[in-house]
C-alpha positions in Angstrom: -94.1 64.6 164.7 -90.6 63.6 165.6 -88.0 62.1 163.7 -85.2 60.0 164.2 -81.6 60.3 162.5 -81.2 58.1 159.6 -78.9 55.4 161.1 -76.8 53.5 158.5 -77.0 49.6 158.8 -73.8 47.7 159.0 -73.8 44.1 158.1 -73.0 41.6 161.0 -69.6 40.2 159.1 -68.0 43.6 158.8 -64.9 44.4 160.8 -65.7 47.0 163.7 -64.4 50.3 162.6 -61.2 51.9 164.0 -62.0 54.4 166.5 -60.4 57.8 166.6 -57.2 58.1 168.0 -56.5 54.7 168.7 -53.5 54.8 166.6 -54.6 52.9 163.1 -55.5 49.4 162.1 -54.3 46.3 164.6 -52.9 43.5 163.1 -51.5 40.8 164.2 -47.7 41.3 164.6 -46.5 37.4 164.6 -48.6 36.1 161.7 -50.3 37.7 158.6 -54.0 37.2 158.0 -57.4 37.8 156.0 -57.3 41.6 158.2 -53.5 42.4 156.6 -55.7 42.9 153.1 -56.5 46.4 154.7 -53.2 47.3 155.4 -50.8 49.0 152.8 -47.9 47.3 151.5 -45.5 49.8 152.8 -46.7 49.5 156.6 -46.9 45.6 156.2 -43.4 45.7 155.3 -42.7 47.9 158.2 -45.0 45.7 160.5 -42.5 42.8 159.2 -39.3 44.4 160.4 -41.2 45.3 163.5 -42.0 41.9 165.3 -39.0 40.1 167.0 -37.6 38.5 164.3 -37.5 41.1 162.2 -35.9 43.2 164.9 -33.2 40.2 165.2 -32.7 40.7 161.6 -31.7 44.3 161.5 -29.5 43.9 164.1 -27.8 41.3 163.0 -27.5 42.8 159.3 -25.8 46.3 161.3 -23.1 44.1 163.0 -22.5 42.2 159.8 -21.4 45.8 158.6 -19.6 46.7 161.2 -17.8 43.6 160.8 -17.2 44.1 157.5 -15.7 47.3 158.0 -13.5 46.6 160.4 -12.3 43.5 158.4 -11.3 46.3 155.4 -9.6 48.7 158.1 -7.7 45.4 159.5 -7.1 44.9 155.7 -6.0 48.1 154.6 -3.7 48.4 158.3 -2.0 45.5 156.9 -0.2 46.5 153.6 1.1 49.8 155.0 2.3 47.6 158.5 5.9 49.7 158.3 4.1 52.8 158.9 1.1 51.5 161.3 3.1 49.3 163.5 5.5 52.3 164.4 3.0 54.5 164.7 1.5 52.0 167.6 4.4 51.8 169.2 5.5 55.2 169.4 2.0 56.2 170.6 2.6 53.7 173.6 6.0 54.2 174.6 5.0 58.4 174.5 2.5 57.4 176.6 4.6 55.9 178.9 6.9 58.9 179.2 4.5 61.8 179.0 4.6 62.5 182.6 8.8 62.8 182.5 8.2 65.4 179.9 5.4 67.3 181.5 7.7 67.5 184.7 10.7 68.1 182.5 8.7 70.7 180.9 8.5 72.9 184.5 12.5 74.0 184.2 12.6 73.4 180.9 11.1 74.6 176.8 9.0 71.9 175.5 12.1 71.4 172.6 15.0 70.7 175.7 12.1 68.5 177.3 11.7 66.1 174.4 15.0 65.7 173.6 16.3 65.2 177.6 13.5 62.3 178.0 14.3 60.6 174.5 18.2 60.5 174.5 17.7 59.9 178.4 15.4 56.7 177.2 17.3 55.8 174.2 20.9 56.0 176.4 19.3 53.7 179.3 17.9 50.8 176.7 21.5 51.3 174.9 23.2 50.8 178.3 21.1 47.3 179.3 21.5 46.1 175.4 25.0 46.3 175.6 25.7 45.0 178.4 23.2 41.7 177.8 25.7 41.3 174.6 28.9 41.7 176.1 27.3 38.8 179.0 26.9 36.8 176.3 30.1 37.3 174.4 32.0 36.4 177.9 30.1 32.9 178.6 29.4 31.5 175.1 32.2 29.7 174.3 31.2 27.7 177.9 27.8 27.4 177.0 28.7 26.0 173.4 30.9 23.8 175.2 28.2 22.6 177.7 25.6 22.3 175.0 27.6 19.8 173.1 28.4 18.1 176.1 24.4 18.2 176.8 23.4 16.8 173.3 25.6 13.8 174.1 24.0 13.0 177.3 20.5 13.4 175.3 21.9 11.1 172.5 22.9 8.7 175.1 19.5 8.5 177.2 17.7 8.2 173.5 20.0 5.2 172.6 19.0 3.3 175.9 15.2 4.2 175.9 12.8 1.3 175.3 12.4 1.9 171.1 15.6 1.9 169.6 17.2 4.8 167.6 19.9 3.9 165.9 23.2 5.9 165.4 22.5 5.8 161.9 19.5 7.7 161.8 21.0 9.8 164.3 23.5 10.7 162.0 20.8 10.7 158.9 18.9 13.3 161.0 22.1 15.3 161.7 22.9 15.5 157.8 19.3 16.0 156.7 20.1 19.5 159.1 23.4 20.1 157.5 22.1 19.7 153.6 19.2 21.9 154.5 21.5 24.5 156.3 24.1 24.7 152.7 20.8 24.4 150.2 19.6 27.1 147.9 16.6 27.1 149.6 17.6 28.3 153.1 19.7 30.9 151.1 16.6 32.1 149.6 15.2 32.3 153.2 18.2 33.9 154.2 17.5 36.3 151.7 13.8 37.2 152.6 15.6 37.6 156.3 17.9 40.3 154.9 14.9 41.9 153.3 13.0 41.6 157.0 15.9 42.7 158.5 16.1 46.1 155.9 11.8 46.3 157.1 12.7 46.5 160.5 15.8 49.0 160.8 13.2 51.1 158.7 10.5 50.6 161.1 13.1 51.8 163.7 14.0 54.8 162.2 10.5 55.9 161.7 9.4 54.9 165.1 12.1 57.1 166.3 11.4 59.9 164.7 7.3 59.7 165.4 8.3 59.2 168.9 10.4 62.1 169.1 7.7 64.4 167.6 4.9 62.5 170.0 7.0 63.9 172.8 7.6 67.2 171.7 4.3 68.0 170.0 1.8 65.5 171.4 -0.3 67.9 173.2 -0.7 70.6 170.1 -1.2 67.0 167.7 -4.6 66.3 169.8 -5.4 69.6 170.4 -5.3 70.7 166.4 -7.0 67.0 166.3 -9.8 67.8 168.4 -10.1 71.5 166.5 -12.3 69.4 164.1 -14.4 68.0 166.6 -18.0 69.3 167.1 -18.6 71.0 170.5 -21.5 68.6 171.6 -18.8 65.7 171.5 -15.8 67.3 172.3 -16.0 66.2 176.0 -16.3 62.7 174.9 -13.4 63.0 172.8 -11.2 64.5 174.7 -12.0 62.0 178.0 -11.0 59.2 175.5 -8.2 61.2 174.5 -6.9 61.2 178.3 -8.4 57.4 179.3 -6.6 56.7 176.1 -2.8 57.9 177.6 -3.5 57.1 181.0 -4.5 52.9 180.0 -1.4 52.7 177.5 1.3 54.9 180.1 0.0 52.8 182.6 0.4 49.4 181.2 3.6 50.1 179.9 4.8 51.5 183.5 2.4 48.1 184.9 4.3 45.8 182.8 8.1 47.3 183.1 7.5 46.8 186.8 6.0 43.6 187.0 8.4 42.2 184.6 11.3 44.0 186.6 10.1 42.0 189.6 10.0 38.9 187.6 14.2 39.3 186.0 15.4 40.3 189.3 14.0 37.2 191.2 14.9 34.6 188.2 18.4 36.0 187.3 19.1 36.7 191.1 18.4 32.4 191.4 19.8 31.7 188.1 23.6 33.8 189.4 23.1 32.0 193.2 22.8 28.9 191.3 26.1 29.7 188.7 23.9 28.9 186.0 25.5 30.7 182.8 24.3 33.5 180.9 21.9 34.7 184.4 22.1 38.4 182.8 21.0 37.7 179.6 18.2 35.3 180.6 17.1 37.3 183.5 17.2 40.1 180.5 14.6 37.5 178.1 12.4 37.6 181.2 12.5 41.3 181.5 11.2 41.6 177.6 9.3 38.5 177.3 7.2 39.7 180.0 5.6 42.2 178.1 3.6 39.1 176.6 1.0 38.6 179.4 0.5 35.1 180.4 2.8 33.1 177.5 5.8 35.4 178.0 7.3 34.9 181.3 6.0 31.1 181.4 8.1 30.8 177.9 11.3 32.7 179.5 11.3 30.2 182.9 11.3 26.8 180.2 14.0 28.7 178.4 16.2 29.3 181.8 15.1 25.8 182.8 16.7 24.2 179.6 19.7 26.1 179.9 19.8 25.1 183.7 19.4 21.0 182.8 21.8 21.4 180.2 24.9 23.6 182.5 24.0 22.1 185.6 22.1 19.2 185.6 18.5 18.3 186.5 19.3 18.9 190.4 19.6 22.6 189.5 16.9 22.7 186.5 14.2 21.4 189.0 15.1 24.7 191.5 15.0 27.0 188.8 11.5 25.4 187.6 10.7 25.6 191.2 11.4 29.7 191.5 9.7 30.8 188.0 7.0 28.9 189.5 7.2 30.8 192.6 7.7 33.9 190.6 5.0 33.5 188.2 2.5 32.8 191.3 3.5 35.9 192.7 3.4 37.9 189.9 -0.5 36.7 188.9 -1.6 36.1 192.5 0.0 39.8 194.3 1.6 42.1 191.7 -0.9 42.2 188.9 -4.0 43.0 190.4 -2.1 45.7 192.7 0.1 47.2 189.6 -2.3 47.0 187.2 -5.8 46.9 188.6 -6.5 50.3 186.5 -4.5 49.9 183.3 -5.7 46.6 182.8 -9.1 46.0 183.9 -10.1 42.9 181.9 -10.8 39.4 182.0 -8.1 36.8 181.3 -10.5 35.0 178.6 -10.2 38.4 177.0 -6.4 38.7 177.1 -6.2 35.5 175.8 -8.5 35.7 173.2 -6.9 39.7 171.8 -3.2 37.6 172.6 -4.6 34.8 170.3 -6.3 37.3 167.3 -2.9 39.5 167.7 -0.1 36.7 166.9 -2.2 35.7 164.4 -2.6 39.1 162.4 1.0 40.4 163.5 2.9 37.7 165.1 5.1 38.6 167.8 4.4 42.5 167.6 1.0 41.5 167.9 0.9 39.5 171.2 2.7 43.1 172.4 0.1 45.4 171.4 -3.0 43.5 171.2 -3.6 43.6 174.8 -3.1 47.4 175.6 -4.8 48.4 172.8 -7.6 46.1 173.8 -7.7 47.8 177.1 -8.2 51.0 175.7 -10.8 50.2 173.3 -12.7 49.3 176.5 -11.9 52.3 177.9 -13.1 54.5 175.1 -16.2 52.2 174.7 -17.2 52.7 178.2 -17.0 56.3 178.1 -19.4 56.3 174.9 -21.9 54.1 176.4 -21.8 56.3 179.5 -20.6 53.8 181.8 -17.3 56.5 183.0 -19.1 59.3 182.9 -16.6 60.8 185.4 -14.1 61.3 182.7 -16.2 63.4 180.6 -17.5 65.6 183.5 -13.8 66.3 184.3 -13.5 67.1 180.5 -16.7 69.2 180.5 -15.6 71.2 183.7 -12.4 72.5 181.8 
């Protein structure tokens, strides 16, 4: 007599029983139904932040928090500005001259090295500051002269345009200027510009003295920095450490050329031309140029006023003509040759870190928001592992 295993029924409705290994229940990720009554609360939470648009959500909610955080750092950067924005600067500008003090530092101690490349630096912007302000001091009484003489001419041509201005409100205008110039009011500006003034001769002094020390004790200042720094992300660190000097010494030494280029050609056409005050303008190029795209277009409207106002508009059209010709070059030839390394982004992205920089720090802003844009590119790239050159030069030390 045989028998036969006892073989349980199942009814026909029931759901077909998971088999092993395959991983638990399946359930529809996009919509819930009568099978999610099976599934625990805490895995149908998690098979909600699973599908797509959970997955949208998380990430979204992680870069609202690293956009909040940044938003406090850009916050809390802001009230202590006198010691930040120094700090910036010197960190550039010690970037710049780190290779004179590593070759100063072959005949010399690291002390006479520091002090040779700062009072060196400090005596040449000394030397071309003075003599932009004895240039002016020499030709200002002429160019007073010829802007009076130029305001006439431009009250004249508004008097025969085809809507009349009358000398009355000329004069109405001219008084409004006056009464505003004597008030209380701009003596309360004046006021706040004595304070600014006190900020920024503070600002100096400390940028002085932190670029002094980033010259003489730069190297031990990273290296006691990077002491800290675990050894499985020490190469990273130190490659953004070195991207980080190389981007800001070469846009510095990028920029100073370029906008070298760009004062020699204008003040060379502005002195052919005997426009006044060539050394000084041709000196607003040189420093205005540090502004990519706004700053040297801003210095050639500048020489071209001064031009139309000495001269006339024979003379103002040439000058427009060569910052023109200047500018082409400069964009078309020089900056992707110069700076092809230091400054490897796209002009959207200058414009928009120019834009975001004046905004949050004005002038100084527009200076730094574009080199420190470019290294915050560089560093990201070597964290994504997109240079990975860098770090094996880093690891191989």
């Amino acid at each position: 007599m045989s028998f036969r295993p006892f073989r349980r029924r199942v009814p026909r409705d029931a759901a077909p029983a998971t088999p092993p290994g395959a991983g638990g229940r399946h359930v529809n990720d996009d919509a819930l139904g009568p099978a999610d009554a099976r599934v625990a609360p805490g895995d149908r939470v998690a098979l909600l932040w699973s599908n797509p648009l959970g997955r949208t959500a998380t990430r979204a909610a992680q870069v609202l928090v690293v956009l909040a955080l940044v938003a406090v750092a850009v916050f809390g950067l802001s009230r202590v500005s006198l010691a930040v924005l120094p700090l910036l600067i010197a960190l550039i500008l010690s970037s710049a001259l780190w290779p004179l003090v590593r070759l100063a530092r072959k005949v010399m101690s690291a002390m006479l090295a520091a002090w040779t490349v700062f009072l060196g630096s400090l005596v040449i912007l000394g030397s071309i500051g003075t003599g932009i302000v004895f240039a002016v001091r020499a030709e200002w009484s002429g160019l007073v002269d010829q802007a009076v003489e130029g305001f006439h001419q431009l009250q004249g041509m508004v008097q025969e345009m085809p809507f009349q201005i009358s000398q009355q409100q000329i004069d109405d205008g001219v008084t409004t200027v006056t009464d505003f110039l004597t008030s209380s009011q701009f003596g309360a500006g004046a006021l706040s510009g004595l304070s600014a003034a006190s900020s920024f001769f503070t600002g100096l002094v400390l940028l002085l003295v932190i670029l002094f020390f980033f010259l003489k004790d730069g190297d031990r200042i990273w290296a006691f920095f990077l002491s800290w720094i675990p050894r499985s992300h020490e190469p990273k660190w130190r490659a953004s450490g070195t991207r980080t000097v190389e981007t800001l010494g070469g846009y510095i030494r990028g920029t100073a050329t370029i906008a070298l280029v760009d004062a020699a050609g204008i003040g060379i056409a502005l002195w052919i031309l005997q426009v006044p005050l060539a050394l000084p303008l041709a000196a607003i190029v040189f420093i205005t140029s540090f502004i990519p795209m706004v700053g040297a277009t801003f210095a050639g409207i500048l020489a071209t006023l001064v031009a139309l106002v000495a001269n006339g508009p024979v003379v103002a059209l040439i000058v427009l003509g060569v910052v023109i010709l200047v500018n082409q070059l400069e964009g078309n030839f020089l900056q992707p040759v110069v700076m092809a390394q230091a400054l490897n982004l796209h002009a959207l992205v200058i414009l928009l870190a120019l834009t975001i920089g004046t905004v949050l720090a004005g002038l100084v802003g527009a200076v730094l928001s574009v080199p420190l844009t470019a290294v915050c590119w560089s560093v990201v790239k070597i964290w994504t592992g997109r240079d990975t050159e860098a770090v094996k030069a880093q690891t191989k030390r």
